[in-house]
C-alpha positions as CSV (number, residue, x, y, z in Angstrom):
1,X,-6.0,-4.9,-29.4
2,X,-9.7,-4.8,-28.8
3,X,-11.7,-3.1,-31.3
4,X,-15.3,-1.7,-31.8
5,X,-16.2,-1.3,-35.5
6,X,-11.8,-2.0,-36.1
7,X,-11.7,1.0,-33.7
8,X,-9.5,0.7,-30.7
9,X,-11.9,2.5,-28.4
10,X,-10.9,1.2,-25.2
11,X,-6.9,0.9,-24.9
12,X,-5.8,4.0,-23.5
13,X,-6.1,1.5,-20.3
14,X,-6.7,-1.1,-18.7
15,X,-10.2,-2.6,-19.4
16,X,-12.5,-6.1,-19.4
17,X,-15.0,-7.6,-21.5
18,X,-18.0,-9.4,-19.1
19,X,-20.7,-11.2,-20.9
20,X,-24.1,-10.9,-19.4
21,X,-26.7,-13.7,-19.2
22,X,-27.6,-16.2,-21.6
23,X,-29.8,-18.9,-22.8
24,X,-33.7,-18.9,-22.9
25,X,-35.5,-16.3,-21.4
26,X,-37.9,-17.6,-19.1
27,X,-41.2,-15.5,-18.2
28,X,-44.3,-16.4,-15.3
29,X,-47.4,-16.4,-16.1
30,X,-48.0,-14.3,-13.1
31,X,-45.7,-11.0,-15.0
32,X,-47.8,-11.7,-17.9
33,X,-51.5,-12.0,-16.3
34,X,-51.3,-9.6,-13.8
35,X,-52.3,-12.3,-11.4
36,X,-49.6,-13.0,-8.9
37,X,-51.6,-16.1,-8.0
38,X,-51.0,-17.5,-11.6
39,X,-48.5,-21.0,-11.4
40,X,-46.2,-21.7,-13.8
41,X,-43.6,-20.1,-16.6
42,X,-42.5,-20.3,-20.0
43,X,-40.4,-19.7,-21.8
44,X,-40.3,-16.7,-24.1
45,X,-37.3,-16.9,-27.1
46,X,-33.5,-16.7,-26.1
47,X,-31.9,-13.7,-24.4
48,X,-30.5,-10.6,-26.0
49,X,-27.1,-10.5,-25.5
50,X,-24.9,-8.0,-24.1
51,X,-21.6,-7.6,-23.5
52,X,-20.2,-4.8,-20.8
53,X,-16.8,-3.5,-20.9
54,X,-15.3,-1.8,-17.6
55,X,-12.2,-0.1,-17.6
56,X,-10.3,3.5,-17.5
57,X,-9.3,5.8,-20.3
58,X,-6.4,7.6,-19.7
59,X,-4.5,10.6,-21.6
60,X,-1.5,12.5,-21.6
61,X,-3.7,15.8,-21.2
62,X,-7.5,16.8,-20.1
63,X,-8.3,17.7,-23.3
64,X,-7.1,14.3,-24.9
65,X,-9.2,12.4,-22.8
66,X,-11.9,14.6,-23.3
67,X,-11.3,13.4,-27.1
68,X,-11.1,9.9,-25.6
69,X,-14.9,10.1,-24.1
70,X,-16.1,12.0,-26.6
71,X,-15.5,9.4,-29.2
72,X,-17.3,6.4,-27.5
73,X,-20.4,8.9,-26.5
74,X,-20.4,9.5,-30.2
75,X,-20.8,6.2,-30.9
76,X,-23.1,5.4,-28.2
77,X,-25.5,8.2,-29.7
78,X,-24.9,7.1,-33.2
79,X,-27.9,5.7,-34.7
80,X,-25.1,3.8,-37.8
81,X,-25.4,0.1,-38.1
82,X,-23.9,-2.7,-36.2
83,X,-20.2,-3.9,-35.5
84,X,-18.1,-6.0,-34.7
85,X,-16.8,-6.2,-31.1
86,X,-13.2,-7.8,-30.1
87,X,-11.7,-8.3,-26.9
88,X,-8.1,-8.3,-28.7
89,X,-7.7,-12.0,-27.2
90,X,-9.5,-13.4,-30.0
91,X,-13.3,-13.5,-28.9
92,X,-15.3,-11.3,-31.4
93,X,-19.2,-10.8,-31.3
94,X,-20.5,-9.9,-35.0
95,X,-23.7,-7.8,-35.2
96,X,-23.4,-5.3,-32.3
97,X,-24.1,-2.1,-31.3
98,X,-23.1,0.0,-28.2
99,X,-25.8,1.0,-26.2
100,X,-24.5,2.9,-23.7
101,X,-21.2,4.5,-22.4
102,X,-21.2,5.5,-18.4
103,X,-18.4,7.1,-17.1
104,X,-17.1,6.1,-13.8
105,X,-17.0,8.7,-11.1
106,X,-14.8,12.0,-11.2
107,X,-11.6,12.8,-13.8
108,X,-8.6,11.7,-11.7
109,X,-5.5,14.1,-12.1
110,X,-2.2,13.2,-11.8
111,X,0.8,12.1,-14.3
112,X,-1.9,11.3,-16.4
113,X,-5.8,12.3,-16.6
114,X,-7.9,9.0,-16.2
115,X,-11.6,8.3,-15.7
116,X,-13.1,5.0,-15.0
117,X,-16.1,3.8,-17.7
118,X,-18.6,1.0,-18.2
119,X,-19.8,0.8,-22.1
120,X,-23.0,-1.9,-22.8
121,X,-23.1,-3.7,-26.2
122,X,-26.0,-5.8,-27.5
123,X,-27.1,-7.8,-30.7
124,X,-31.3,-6.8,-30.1
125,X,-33.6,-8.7,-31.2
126,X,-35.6,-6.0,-33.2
C-alpha cells in the first residue's frame, strides 16, 4: 500500500510514483550575470528532490470522492511538518512534504466516479 504520512492517500486507483531529476544542479554564469555573453557554469549545490505521483481516485459515490480530493488538498495546504512517502513496493523518501495536488480534467461518471490527479512531493532545501 503506498502511504503519505502512514496515510493511504492514493489507492482508491490505479496510480505511479516518477522521480524527477537529480544530482548537482548546474547554473551559467550567463543566468547569474545577466550577461548572455558570459562562458562558463557551475555548479550550485544538489537538486531538490521531488517525487510526482499520477493516477485516479475513484469512489463508490460523488460525494466520497469529493472526501477523496478533499483530503489530499488538505494536506497539500497544510503547513504540518514533513513525512514519509511510500510507493507500497518498498521505496520510501523520509522528510517530505506535498506540494501540490492537481486534479486531472473533469469528474468521470459511470459505475464509479473517478478523476485523474498529479500530487508533487519534495524534501526543500530551506
Amino acid at each position: 500500500m503506498s502511504s503519505f504520512k502512514g496515510v493511504d492517500l492514493f489507492g482508491s486507483g490505479p496510480h505511479r510514483f516518477e522521480v524527477g531529476r537529480q544530482g548537482r544542479r548546474v547554473v551559467t554564469y550567463a543566468a547569474v550575470a545577466g550577461d548572455p555573453t558570459a562562458p562558463g557554469s557551475f555548479s550550485a549545490g544538489d537538486q531538490e528532490l521531488r517525487v510526482t505521483v499520477r493516477g485516479r481516485l475513484a469512489a463508490a459515490t460523488g460525494p466520497a470522492l469529493w472526501t477523496l480530493r478533499d483530503a489530499i488538498a488538505a494536506e497539500a495546504a497544510s503547513t504540518s511538518g514533513a513525512g514519509t512517502l511510500a510507493d507500497g513496493l518498498g521505496r520510501t523518501w523520509a522528510n517530505v512534504k506535498l506540494l501540490s495536488f492537481t486534479p486531472d480534467g473533469p469528474t468521470d461518471r459511470g459505475r464509479e466516479f473517478s478523476v485523474g490527479y498529479t500530487a508533487e512531493f519534495g524534501r526543500l532545501t530551506e
